[in-house]
N, C-alpha and C positions, 0 to 999 in steps of 0.2 A: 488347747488351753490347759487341760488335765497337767500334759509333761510339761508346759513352763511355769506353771504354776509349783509343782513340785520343783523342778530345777533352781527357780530364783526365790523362791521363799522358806523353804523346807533347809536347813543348815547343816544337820545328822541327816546325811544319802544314808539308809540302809534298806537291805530285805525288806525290816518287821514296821520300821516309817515307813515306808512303800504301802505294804497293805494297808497300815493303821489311815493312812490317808487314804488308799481307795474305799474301805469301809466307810470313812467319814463322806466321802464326798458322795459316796452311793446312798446314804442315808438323806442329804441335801435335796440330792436328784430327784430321790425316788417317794418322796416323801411332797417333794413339789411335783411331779407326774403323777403319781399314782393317787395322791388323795387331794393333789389341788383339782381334780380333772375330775374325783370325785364329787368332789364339792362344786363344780360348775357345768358338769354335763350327766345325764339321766345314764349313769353305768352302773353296774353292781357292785357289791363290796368284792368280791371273789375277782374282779377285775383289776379295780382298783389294787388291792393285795399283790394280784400276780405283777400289775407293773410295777409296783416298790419290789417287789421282791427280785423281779428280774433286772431292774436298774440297782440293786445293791451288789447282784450277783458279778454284772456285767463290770461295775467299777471295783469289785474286789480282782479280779482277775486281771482289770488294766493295773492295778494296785501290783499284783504277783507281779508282773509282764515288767512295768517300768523298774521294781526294786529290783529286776535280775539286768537291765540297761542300765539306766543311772546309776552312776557311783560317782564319788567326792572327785 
């Protein structure tokens, strides 16, 4: 869903769209994993933290990955 979601609604294909969108959607993600999961199950902040941070990490890099694949 990440790449058609970029492919069919994203207009400007490039590199730094590429990232800018995997930062955004890692922020989405990681922000609903890491502190929704907070807020409903007995975890620490230090956990919570590392999964946002790891799911921002992870969709910046699918971010790299797809802006060097997709192009217009």
């Amino acid at each position: 869903m990440f790449t058609a979601i970029y492919s069919l609604l994203i207009h400007q294909k490039g590199f730094l769209n590429a990232v800018k969108y995997g930062v955004l959607f890692g922020i989405g993600s990681g922000v609903s994993m890491g502190y929704g999961s907070y807020a409903a199950m007995p975890i620490s902040a230090f956990i919570a933290n590392s999964w946002f941070l790891g799911s921002l990490f992870k969709m910046m890099l699918a971010g790299i990955v797809l802006g060097v694949i997709v192009k217009d």
